[in-house]
N, CA, C and O of each residue as an XYZ file, in Angstrom:
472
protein
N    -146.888    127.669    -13.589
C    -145.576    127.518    -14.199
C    -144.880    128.876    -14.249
O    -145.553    129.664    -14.914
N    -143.454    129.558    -13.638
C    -142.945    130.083    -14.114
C    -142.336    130.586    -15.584
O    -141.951    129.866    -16.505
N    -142.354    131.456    -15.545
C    -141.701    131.857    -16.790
C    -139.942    131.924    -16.388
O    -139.597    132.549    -15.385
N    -139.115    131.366    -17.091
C    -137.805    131.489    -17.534
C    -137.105    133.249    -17.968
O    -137.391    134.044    -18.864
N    -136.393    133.275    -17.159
C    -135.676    134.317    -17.280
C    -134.457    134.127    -18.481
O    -133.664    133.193    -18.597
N    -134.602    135.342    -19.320
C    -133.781    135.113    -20.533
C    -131.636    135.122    -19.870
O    -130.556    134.787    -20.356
N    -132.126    135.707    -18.603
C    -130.824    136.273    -18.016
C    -131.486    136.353    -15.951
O    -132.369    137.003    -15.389
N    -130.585    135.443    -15.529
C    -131.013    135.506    -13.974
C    -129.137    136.492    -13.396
O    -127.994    136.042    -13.322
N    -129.654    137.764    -13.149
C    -128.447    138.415    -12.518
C    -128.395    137.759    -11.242
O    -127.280    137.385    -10.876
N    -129.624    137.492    -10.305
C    -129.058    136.983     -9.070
C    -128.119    135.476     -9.249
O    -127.657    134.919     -8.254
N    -127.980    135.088    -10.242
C    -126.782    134.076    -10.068
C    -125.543    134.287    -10.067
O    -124.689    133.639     -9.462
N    -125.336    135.591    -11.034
C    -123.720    135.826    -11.003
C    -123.919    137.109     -9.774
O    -122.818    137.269     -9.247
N    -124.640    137.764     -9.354
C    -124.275    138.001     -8.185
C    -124.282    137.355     -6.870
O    -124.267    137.742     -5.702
N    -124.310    136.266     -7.464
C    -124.379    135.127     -5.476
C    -123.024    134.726     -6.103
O    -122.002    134.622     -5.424
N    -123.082    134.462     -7.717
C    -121.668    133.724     -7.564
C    -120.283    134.827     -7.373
O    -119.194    134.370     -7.026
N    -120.419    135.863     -7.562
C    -119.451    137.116     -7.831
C    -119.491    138.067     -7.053
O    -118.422    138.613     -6.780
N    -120.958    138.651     -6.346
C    -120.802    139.910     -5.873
C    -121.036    140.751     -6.425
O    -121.187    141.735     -5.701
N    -121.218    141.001     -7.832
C    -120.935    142.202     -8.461
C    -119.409    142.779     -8.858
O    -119.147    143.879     -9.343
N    -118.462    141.671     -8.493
C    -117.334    142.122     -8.617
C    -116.881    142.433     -9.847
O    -116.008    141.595    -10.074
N    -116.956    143.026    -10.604
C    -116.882    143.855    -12.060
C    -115.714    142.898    -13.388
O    -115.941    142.533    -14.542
N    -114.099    142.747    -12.221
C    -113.099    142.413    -13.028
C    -113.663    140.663    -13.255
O    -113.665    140.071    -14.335
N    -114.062    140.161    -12.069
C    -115.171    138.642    -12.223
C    -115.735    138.703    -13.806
O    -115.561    138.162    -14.897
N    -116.462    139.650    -13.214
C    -117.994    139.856    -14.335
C    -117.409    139.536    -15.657
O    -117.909    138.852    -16.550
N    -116.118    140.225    -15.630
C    -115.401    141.342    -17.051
C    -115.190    139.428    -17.488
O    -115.860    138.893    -18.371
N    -114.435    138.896    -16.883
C    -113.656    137.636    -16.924
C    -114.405    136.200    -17.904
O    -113.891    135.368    -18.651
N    -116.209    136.504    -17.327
C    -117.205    135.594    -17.596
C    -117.927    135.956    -18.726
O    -118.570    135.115    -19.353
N    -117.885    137.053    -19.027
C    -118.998    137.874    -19.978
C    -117.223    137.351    -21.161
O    -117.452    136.590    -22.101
N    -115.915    137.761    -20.987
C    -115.394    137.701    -22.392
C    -114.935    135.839    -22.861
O    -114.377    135.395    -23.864
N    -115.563    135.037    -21.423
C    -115.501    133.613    -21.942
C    -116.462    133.500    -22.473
O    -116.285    132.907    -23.538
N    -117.770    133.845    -22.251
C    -118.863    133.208    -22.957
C    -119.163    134.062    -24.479
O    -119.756    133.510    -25.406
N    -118.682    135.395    -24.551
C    -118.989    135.666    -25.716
C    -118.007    135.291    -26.525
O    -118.004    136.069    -27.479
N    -117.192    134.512    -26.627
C    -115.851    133.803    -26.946
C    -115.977    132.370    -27.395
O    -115.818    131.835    -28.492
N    -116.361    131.849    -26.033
C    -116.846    130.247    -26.445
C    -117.989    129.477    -26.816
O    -118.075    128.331    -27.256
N    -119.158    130.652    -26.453
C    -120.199    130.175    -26.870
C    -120.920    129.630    -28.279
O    -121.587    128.677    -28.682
N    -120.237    131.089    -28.832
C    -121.205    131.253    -30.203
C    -120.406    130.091    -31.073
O    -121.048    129.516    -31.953
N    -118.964    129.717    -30.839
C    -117.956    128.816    -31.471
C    -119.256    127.104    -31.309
O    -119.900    126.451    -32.129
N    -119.072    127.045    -29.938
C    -120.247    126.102    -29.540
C    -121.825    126.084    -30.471
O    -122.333    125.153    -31.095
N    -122.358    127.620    -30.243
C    -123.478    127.313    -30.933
C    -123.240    126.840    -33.003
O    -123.840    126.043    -33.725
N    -122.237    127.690    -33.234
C    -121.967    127.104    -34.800
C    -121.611    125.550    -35.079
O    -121.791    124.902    -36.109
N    -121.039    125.147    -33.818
C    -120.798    123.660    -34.010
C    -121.976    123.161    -33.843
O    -122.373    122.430    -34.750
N    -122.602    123.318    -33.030
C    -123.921    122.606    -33.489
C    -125.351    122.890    -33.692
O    -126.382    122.347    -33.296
N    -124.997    124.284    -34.703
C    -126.138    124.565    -36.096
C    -125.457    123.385    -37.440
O    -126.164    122.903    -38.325
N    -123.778    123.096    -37.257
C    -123.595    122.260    -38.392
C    -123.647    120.762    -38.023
O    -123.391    119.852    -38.812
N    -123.891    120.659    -37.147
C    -123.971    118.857    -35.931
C    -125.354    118.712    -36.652
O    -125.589    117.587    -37.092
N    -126.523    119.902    -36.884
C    -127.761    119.205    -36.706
C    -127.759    119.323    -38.253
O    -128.680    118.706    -38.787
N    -126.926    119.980    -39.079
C    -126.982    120.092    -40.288
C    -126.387    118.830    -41.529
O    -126.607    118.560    -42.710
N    -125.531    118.319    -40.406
C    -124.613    116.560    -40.715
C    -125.549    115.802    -40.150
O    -125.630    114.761    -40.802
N    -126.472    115.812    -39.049
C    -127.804    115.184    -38.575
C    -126.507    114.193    -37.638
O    -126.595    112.965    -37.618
N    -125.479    114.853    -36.990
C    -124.722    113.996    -36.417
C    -125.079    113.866    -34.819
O    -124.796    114.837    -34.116
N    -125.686    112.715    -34.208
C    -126.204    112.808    -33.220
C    -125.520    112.557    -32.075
O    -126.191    112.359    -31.062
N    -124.340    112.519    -32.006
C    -123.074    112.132    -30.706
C    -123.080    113.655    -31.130
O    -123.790    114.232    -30.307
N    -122.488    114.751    -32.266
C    -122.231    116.233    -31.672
C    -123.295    116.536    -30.913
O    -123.216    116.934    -29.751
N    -124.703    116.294    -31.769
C    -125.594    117.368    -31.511
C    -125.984    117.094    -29.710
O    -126.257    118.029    -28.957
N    -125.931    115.585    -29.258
C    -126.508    114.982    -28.027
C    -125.270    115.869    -27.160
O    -125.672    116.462    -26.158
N    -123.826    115.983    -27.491
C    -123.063    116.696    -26.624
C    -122.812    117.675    -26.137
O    -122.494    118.039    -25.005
N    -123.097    118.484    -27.819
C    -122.770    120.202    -27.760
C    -124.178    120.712    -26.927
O    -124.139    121.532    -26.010
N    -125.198    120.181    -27.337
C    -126.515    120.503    -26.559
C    -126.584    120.332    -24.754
O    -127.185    120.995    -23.908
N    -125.968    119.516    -24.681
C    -125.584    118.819    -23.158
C    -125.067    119.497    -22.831
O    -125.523    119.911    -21.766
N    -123.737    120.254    -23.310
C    -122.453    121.168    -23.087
C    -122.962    122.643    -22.751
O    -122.714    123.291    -21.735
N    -123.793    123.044    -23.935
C    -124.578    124.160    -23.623
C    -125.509    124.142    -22.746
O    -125.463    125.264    -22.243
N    -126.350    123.541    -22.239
C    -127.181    123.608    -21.174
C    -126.751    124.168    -20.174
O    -126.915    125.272    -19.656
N    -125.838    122.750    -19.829
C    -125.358    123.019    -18.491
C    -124.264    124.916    -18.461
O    -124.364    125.807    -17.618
N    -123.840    124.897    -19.048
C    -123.187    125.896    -19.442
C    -123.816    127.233    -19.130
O    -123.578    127.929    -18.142
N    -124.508    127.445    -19.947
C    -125.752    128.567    -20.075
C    -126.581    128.770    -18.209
O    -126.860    129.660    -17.406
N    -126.656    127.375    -18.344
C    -126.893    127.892    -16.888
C    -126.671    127.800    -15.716
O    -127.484    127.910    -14.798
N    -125.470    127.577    -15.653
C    -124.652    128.003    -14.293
C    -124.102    129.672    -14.683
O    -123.429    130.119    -13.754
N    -124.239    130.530    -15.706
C    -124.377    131.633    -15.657
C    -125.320    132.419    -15.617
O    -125.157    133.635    -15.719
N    -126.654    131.764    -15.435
C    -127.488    132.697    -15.457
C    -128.564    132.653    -16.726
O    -129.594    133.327    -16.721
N    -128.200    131.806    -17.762
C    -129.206    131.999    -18.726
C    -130.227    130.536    -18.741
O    -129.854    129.473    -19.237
N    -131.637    130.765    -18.055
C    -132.336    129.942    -17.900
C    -132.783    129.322    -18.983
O    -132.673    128.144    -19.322
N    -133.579    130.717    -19.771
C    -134.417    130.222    -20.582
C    -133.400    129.884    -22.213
O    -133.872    129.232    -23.144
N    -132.458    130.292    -22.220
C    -131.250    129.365    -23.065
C    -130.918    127.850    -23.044
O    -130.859    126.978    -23.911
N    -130.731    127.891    -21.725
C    -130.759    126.384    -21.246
C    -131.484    125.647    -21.158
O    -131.140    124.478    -20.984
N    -133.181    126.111    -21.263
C    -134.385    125.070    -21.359
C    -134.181    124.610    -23.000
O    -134.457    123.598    -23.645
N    -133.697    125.610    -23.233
C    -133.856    125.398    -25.126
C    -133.003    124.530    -25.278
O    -133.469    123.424    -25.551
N    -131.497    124.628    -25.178
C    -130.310    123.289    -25.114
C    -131.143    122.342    -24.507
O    -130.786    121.272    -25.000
N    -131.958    122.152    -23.797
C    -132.520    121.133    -23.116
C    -133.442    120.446    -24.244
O    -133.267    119.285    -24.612
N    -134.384    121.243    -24.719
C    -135.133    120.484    -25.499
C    -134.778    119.641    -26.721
O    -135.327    118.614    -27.120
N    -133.267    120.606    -27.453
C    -132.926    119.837    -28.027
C    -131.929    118.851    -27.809
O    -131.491    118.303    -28.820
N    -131.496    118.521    -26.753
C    -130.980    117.591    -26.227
C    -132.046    116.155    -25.846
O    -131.780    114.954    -25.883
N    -132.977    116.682    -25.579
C    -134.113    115.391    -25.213
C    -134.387    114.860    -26.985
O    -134.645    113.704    -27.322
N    -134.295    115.631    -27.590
C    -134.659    115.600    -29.073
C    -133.331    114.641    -29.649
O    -133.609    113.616    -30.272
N    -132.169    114.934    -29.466
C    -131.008    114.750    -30.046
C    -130.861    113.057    -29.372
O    -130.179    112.255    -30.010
N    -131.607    112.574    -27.950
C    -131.434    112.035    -27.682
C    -132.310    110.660    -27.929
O    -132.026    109.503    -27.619
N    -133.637    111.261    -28.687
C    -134.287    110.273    -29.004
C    -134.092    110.097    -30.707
O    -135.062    109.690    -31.346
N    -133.132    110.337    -31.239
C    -132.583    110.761    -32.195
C    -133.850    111.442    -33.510
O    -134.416    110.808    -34.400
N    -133.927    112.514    -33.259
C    -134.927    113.297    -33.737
C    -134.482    114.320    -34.384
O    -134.285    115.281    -33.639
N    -134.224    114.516    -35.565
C    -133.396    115.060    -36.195
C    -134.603    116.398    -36.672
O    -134.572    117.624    -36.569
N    -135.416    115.603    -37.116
C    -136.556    117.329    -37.473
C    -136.634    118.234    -36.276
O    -136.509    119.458    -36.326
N    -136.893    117.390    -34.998
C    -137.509    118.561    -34.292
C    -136.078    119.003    -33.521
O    -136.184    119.944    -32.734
N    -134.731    118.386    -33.692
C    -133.518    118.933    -33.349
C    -133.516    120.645    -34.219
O    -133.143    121.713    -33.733
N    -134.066    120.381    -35.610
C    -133.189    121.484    -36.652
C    -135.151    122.576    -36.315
O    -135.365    123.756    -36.593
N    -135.882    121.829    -35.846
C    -136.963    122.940    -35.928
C    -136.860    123.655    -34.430
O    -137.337    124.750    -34.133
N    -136.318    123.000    -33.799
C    -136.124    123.827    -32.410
C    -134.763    125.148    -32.132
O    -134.747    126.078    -31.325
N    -133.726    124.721    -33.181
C    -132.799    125.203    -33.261
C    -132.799    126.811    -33.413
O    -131.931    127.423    -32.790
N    -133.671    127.495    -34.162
C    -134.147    128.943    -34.233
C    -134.606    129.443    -32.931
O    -134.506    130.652    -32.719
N    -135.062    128.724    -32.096
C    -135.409    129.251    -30.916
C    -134.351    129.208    -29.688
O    -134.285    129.981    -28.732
N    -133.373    127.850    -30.050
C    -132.485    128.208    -29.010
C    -131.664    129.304    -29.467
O    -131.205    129.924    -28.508
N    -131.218    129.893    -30.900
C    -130.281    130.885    -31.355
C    -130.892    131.778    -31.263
O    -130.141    132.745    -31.143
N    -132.222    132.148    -31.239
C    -132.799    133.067    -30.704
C    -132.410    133.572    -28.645
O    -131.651    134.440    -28.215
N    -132.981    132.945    -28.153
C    -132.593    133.122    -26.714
C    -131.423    132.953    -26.376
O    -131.129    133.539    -25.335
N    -130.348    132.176    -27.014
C    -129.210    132.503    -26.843
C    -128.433    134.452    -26.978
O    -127.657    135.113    -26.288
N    -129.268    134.708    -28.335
C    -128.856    135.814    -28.877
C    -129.240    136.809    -27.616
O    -128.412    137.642    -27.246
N    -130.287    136.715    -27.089
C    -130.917    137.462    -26.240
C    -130.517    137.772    -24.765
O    -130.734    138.750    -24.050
N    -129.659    136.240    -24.499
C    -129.124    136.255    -23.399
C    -127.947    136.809    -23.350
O    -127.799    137.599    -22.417
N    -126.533    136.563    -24.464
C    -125.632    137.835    -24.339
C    -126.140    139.122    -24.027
O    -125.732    139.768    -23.061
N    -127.224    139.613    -24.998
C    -127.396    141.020    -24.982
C    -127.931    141.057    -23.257
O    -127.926    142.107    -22.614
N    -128.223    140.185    -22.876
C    -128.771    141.179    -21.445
C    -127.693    140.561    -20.681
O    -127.501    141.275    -19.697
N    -126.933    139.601    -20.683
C    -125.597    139.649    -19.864
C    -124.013    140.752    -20.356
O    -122.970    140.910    -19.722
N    -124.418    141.301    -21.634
C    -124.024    142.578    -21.451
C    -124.273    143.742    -21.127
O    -123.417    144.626    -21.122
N    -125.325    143.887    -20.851
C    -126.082    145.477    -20.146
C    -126.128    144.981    -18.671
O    -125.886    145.855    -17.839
N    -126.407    143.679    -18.180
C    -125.602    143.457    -17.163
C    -124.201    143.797    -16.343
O    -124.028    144.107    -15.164
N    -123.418    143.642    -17.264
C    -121.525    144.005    -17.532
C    -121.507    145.179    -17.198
O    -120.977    145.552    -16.151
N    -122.287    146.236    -18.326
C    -122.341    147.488    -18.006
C    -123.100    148.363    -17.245
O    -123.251    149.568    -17.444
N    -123.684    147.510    -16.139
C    -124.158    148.035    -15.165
C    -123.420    148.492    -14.052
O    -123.352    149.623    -13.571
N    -122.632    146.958    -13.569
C    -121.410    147.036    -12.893
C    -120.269    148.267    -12.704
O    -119.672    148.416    -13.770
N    -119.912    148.964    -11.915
C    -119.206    149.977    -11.584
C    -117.841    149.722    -11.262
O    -117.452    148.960    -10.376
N    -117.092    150.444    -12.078
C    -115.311    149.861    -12.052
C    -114.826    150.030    -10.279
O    -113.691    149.723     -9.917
């Protein structure tokens, strides 16, 4: 089994190039829309509301990783399989670990950012 990369650069460089003003473009949507996303559903699993939590989780997955954050997106994943069998404990016990690797994945898709050369 592989291990999950908290941050895969070869995706936004197949998708970008390295092109910096790109980079600049993706790094200030996701640190923008994400975390809005992740608060909506730390309070989805906190209302135990299972149409947010089955969506925003769905939303984030896919999300997370078409930029590059794998092991973010396994986590939206799990609690999406969770949200979907309507599982409300192991939705709110998994939840620390996706805000964890979420947290982890900005930080290295910003030292990413600032790798990039104007």
């Amino acid at each position: 089994m592989s291990t999950l990369k908290d941050f895969d650069t070869d995706r936004l460089d197949m998708l970008f190039g390295r092109d910096k003003s790109m980079v600049d473009e993706i790094v200030e949507i996701v640190l923008t829309d994400f975390p809005i996303s992740v608060k909506k559903l730390e309070a989805a699993i906190s209302e135990k509301d299972i149409t947010a939590i089955t969506h925003l989780s769905h939303t984030l997955k896919g999300s997370v990783a078409n930029v590059g954050g794998d092991k973010t997106s396994d986590s939206a994943k799990k609690i999406h399989d969770a949200a979907k069998e309507e599982d409300f404990t192991s939705c709110s016990e998994l939840f620390p670990q996706f805000e964890q690797d979420i947290l982890k994945f900005f930080e290295e898709l910003k030292k990413y950012q600032g790798s990039l050369s104007t």
